[in-house]
C-alpha positions as CSV (number, residue, x, y, z in Angstrom):
1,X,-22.5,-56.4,-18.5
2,X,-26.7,-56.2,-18.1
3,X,-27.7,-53.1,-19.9
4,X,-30.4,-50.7,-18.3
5,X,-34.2,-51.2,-19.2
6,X,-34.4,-48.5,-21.7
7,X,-30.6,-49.4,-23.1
8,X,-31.9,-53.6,-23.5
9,X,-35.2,-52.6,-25.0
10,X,-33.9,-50.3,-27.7
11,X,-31.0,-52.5,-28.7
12,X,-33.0,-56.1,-28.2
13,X,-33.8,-56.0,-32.3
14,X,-30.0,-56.0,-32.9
15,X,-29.5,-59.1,-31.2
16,X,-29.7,-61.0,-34.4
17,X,-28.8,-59.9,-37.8
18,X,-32.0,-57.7,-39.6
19,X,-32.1,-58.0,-43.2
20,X,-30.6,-55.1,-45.2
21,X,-29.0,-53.8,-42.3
22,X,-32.1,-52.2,-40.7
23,X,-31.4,-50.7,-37.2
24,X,-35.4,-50.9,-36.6
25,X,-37.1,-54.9,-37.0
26,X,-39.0,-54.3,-40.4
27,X,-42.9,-55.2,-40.4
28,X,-43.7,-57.9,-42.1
29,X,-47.4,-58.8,-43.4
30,X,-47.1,-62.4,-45.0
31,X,-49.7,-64.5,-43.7
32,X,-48.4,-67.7,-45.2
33,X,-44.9,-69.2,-44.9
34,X,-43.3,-71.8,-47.5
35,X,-40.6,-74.5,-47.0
36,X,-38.5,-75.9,-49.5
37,X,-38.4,-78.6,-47.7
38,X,-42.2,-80.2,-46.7
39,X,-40.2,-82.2,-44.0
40,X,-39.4,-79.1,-42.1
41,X,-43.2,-77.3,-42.6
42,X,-44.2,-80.4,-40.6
43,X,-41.5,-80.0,-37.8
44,X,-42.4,-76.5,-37.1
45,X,-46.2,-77.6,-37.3
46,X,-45.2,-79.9,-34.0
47,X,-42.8,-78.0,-32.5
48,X,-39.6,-79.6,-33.4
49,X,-38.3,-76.7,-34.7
50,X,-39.0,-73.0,-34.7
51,X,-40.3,-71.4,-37.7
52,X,-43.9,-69.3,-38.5
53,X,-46.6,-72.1,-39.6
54,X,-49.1,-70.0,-40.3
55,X,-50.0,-66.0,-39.6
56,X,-53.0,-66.4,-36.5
57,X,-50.1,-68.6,-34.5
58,X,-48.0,-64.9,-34.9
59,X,-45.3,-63.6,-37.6
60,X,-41.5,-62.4,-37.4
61,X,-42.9,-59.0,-36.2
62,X,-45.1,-60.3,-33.8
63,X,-42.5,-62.4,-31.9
64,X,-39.8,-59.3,-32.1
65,X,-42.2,-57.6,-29.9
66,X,-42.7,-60.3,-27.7
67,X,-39.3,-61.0,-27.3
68,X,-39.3,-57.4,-26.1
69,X,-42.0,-57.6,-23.2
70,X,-39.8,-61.3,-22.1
71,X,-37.2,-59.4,-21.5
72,X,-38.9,-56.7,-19.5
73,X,-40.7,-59.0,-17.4
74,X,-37.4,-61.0,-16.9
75,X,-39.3,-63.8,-18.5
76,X,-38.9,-67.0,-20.6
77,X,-41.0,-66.5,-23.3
78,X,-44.3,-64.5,-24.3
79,X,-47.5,-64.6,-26.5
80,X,-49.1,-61.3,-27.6
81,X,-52.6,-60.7,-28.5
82,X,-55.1,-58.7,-30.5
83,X,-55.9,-56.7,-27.0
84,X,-55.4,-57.2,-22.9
85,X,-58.7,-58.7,-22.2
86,X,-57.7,-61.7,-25.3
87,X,-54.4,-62.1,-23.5
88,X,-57.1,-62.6,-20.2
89,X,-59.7,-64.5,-21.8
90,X,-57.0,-66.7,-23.8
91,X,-55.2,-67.6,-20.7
92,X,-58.2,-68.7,-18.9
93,X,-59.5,-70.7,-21.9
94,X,-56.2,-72.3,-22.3
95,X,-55.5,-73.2,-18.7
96,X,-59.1,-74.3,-16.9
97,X,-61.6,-76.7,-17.7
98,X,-65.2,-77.0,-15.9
99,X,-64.8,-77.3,-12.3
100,X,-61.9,-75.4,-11.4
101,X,-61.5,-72.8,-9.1
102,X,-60.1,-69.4,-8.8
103,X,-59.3,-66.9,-5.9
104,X,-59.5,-62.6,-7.8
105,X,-59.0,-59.9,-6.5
106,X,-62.4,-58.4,-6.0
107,X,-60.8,-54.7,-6.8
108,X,-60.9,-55.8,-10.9
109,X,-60.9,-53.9,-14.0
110,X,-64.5,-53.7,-15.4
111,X,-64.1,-55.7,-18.2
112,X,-62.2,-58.4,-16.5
113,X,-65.2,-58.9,-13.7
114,X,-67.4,-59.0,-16.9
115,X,-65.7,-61.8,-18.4
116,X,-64.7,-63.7,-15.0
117,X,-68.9,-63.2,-14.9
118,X,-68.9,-65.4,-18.8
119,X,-66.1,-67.9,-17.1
120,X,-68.5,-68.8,-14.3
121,X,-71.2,-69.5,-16.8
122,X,-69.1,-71.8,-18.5
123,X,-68.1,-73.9,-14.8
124,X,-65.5,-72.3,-13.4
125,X,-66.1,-71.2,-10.2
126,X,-64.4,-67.7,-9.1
127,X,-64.3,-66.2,-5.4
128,X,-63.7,-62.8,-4.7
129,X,-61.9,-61.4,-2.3
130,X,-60.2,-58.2,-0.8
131,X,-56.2,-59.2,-1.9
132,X,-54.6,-56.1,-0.1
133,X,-54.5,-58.9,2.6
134,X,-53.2,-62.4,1.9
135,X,-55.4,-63.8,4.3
136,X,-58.5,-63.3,2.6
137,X,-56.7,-65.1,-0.2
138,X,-55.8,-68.0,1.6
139,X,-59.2,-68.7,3.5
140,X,-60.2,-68.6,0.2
141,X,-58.5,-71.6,-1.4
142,X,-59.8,-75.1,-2.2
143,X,-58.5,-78.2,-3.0
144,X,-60.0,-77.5,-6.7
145,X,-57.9,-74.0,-6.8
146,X,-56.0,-74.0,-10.0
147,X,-54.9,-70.1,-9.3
148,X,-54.9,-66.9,-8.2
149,X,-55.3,-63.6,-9.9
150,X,-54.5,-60.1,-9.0
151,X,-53.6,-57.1,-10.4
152,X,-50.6,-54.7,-8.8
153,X,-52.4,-51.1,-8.5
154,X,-56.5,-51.8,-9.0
155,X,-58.2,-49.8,-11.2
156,X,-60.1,-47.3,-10.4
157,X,-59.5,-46.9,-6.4
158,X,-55.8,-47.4,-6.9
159,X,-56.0,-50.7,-3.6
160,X,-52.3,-51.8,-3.9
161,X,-52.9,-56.0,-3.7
162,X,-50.2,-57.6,-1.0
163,X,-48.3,-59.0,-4.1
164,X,-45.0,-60.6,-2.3
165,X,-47.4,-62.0,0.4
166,X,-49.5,-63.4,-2.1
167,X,-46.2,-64.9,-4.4
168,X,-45.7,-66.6,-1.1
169,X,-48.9,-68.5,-0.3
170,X,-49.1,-69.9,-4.3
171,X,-45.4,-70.7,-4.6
172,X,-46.3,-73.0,-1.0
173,X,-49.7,-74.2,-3.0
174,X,-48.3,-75.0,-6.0
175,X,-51.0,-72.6,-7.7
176,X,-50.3,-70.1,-10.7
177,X,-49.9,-67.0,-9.6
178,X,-51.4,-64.9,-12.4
179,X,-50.5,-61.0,-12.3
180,X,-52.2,-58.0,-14.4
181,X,-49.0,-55.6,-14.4
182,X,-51.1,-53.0,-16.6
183,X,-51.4,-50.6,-13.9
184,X,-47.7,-50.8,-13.7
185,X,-46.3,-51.7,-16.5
186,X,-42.5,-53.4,-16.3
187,X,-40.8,-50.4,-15.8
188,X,-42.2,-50.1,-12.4
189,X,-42.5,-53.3,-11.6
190,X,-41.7,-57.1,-12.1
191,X,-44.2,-59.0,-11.1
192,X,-41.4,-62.2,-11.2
193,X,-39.9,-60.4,-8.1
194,X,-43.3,-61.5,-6.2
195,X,-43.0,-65.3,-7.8
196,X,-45.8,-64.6,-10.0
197,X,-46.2,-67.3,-13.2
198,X,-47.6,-65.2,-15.4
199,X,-48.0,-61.8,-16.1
200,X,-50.7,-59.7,-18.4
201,X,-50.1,-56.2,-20.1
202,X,-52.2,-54.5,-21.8
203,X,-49.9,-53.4,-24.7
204,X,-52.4,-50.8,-25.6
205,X,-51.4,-48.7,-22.1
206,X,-48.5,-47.7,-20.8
207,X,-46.7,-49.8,-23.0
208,X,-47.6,-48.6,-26.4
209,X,-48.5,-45.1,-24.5
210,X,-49.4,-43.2,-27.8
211,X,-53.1,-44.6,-27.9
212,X,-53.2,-45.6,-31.9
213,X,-53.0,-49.1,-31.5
214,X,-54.4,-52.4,-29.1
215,X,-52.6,-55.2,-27.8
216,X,-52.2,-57.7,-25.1
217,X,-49.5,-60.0,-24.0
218,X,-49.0,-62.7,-21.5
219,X,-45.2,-63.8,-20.4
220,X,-44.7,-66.8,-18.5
221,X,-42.0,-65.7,-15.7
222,X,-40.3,-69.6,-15.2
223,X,-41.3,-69.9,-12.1
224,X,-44.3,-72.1,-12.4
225,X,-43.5,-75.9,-12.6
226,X,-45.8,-77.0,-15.6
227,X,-45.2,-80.6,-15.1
228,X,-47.2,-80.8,-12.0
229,X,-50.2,-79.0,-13.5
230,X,-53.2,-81.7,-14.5
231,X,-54.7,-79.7,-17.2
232,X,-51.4,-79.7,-19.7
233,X,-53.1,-81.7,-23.1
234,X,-50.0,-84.4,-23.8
235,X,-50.1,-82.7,-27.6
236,X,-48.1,-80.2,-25.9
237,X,-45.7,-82.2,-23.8
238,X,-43.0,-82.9,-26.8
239,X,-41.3,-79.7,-26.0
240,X,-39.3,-78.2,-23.0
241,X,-41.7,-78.6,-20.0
242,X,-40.8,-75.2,-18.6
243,X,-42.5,-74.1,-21.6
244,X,-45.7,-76.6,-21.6
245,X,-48.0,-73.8,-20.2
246,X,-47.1,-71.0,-22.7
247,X,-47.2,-73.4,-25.7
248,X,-50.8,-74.5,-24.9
249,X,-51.7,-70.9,-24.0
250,X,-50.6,-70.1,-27.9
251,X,-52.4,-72.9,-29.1
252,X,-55.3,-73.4,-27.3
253,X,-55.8,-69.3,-26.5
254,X,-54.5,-67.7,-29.1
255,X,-54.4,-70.3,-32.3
256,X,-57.9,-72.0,-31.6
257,X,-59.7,-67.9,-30.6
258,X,-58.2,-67.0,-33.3
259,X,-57.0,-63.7,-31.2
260,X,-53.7,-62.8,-33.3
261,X,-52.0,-59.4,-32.9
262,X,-51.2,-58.0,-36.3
263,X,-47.9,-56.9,-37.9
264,X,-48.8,-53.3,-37.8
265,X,-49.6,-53.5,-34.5
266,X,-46.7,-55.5,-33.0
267,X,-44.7,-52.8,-35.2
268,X,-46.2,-49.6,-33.3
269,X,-46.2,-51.0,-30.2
270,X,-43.1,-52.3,-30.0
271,X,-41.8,-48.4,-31.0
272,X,-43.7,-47.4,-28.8
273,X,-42.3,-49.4,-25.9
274,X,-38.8,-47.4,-26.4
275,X,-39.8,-44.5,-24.3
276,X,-41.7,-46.2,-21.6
277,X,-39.4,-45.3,-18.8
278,X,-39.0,-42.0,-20.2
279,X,-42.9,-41.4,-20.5
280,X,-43.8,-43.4,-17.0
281,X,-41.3,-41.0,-15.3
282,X,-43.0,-37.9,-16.9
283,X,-46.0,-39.0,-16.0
284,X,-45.8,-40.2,-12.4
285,X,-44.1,-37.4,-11.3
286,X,-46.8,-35.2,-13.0
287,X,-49.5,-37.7,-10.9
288,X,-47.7,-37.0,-7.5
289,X,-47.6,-33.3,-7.7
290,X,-51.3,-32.8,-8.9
291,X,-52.6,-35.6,-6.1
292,X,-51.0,-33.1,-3.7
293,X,-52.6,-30.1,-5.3
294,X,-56.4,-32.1,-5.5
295,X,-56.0,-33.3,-2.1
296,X,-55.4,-29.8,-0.7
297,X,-58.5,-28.2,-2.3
298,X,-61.4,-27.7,-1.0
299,X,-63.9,-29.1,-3.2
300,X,-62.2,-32.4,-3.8
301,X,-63.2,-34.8,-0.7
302,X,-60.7,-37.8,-1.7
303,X,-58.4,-38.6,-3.9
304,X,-56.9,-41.9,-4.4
305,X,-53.4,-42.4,-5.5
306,X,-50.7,-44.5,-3.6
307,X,-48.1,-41.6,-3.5
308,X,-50.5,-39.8,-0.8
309,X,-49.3,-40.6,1.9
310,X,-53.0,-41.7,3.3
311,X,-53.1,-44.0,1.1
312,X,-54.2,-47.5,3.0
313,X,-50.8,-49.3,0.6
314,X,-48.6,-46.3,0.4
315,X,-45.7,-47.6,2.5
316,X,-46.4,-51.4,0.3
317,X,-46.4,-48.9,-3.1
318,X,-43.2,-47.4,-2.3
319,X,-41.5,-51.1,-1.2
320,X,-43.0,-52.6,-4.5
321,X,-42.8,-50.1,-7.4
322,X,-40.1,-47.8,-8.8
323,X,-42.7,-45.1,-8.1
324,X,-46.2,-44.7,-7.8
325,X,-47.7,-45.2,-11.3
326,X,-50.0,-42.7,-13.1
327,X,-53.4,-43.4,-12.1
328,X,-55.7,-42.1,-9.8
329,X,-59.0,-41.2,-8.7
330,X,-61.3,-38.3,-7.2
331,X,-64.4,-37.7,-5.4
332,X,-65.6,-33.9,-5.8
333,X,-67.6,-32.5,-2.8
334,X,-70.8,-32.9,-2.2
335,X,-73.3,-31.1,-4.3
336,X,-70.4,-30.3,-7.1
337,X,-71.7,-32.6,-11.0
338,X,-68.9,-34.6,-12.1
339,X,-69.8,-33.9,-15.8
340,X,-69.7,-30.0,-15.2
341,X,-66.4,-30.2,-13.5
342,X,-65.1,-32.6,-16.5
343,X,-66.6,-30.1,-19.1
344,X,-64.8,-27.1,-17.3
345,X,-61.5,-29.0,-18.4
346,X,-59.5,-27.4,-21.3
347,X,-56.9,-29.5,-21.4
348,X,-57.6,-33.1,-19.8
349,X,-59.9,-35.0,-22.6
350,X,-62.7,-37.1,-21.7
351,X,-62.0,-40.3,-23.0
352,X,-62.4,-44.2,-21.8
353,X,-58.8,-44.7,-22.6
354,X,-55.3,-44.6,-20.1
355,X,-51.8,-45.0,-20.1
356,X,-52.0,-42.2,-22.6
357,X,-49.4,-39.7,-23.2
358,X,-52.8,-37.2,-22.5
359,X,-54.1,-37.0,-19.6
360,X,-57.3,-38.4,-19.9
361,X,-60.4,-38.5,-17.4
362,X,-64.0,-40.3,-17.0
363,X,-67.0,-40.4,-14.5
364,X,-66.7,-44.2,-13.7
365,X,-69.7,-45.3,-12.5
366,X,-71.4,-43.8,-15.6
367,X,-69.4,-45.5,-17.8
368,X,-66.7,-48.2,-17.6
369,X,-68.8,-49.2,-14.8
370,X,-72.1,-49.0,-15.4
371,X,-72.9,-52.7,-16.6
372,X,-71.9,-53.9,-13.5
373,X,-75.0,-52.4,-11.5
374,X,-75.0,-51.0,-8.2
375,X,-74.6,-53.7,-5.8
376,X,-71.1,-54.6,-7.3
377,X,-70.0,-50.6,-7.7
378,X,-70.9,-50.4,-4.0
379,X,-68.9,-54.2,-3.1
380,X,-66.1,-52.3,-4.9
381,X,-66.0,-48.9,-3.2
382,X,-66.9,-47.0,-6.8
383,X,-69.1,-43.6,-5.5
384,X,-71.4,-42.3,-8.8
385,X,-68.7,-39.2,-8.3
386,X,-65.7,-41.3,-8.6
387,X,-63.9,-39.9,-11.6
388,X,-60.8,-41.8,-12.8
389,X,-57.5,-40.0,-13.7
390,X,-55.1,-41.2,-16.2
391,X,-52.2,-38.4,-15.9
392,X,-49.9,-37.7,-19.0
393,X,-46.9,-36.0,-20.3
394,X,-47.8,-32.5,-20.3
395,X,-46.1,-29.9,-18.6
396,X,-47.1,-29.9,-15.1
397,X,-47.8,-26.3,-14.1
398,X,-50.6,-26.5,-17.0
399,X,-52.0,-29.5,-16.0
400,X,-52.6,-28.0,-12.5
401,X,-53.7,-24.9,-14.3
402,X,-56.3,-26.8,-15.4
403,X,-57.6,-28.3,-12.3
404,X,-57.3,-25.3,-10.6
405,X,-59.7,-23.3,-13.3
406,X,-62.2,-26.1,-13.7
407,X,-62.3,-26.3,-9.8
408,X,-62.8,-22.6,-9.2
């Protein structure tokens, strides 16, 4: 019998025996690991046999949480990091050389365009292009396209990429079909549904969802045949070759940057990851019912959340997703200051952060934003009134309470 999300992710520690009889996997902080035997130190150095070699290539508490995020992407194995944009950078460093080319979305995170900006510097050559049509992703390709990258819901404007689509056209390519599920998060959706190879989370979001801890994680899906990609090193070819792409991704991206997620870390967030479906319920159904109320008032000219149904990708949301995520964005009429209407706000904080269990909100252009100047905000569809919503747990009636008051 398969077990529920919430029901496989509480019990997945109990699949092996845990010292003492702990119900929870225990943290554990060595660094170093010994061998009786030298003979077997050197077989888990190459890969003959499992076993930690050494703390920045992960620890027992480490790989319990990433045996945690495989099985809620359905995947065949995962490596976590010290944050989301490590997991990002880590892949990238681990799977391109100089020369290659990649199709984005153009609708990205800030932080990911920022390093995308670095990976051009460094020869890889990036296109952008608008991925809510699969089209624009395919008259982008190249012979030297290595792969594709999207993420499900974009953050801030909430564009809703044409995922299955876009599965379609790599799987035909042979191209890895990289997915940033953040938005999401697993409980919502699997990006392996869509044929993607591999799939980010940020750990610190939705996943850890209490906002006291970072992490990042990249799970390879199965899907992807490594042995026809040209950039595997043959160090890495001694093992399974469904698992030739993750192995050098925790080699070459995590071992060699040096990126490692620590115990106390993998410990929170995998506790945290016990309640996601509980706390992505909460708070999507808390983000449908205040996008109604915003979109309704008077001094609010847009809002952006796929459950509207105005939104460009609400009928491709509500075929892709479980429901329609957390996030969302606002423009205030004309005249109104974001930073007063933020400041009128008792209970929402203003904070960089999302995927908390608070509902959280900043001007975006003015902040997460900023670096990337004007030309890009405006290529992007980012207003200097756009303020970005990450709705929580709270009750509902008080966090439209809120709005109403700070709006009056």
């Amino acid at each position: 019998m398969k077990n529920g999300f919430t029901t496989t992710i509480l019990h997945s520690d109990l699949e092996a025996p845990i010292e003492h009889n702990s119900v929870l996997k225990p943290m554990h902080t060595a660094v170093a690991f010994g061998y009786p035997d030298a003979r077997d130190l050197a077989k888990v150095f190459k890969g003959e046999q499992p076993g930690y070699a050494y703390g920045r290539q992960g620890n027992p508490t480490t790989a319990a949480l990433e045996s945690k995020i495989s099985k809620m992407e359905d995947g065949v194995a995962t490596v976590c990091f010290t944050t989301g944009m490590a997991a990002i950078a880590g892949t990238f460093v681990a799977l391109l050389r100089g020369g290659d080319h990649v199709v984005s979305s153009s609708f990205l995170f800030g932080n990911t365009n920022s390093l995308f900006g670095t990976m051009s510097q460094f020869g890889c050559d990036i296109s952008y292009v608008d991925a809510t049509r699969v089209e624009n992703v395919e008259k982008a390709l190249r012979p030297d396209t290595k792969m594709v990258f999207v993420e499900t819901i974009a953050n801030p404007r909430t564009q809703v990429a044409d995922l299955a689509r876009i599965g379609e056209l790599c799987a035909r390519r042979g191209l890895i079909y990289f997915v940033d599920n953040t938005m999401t998060s697993p409980y919502l959706f699997q990006p392996k549904q869509v044929q993607a190879s591999l799939v980010i989370n940020s750990l610190t979001k939705y996943i850890g969802g209490h906002g006291n801890t970072l992490g990042g994680a990249v799970t390879d899906t199965g899907l992807y045949d490594w042995k026809s990609y040209p950039n595997i090193y043959d160090n890495y070819k001694n093992t399974d070759p469904a698992k030739w792409g993750i192995v050098q991704i925790r080699k070459k991206g995590l071992r060699d940057a040096g990126a490692t997620l620590v115990a106390e870390s993998a410990h929170r967030l995998a506790m945290g990851a016990e309640t996601l479906a509980l706390r992505m319920d909460k708070a999507a159904g808390n983000a449908l019912q205040l996008a109604r109320f915003l979109a309704a008032h008077p001094k609010v000219t847009r809002v952006y959340y796929p459950g509207l149904e105005d939104h460009p990708q609400h009928r491709l949301a509500g075929e892709l997703f479980r429901n329609y995520g957390a996030l969302m964005s606002i423009e205030l009429a004309e005249g109104l200051d974001c930073f007063d209407f933020l400041n009128k706000l008792k209970l929402v904080i203003s904070s960089s952060h999302l995927g908390d269990n608070r509902t959280l909100a900043i001007p975006v252009a003015h902040t997460i934003y900023w670096e990337m100047g004007p030309g890009r905000r405006a290529e992007m569809g980012i207003a200097d009134s756009l303020i970005r919503l990450s709705i929580g747990i709270e009750d509902t009636d008080d966090l439209i309470a809120d709005f109403r008051q700070a709006l009056a």
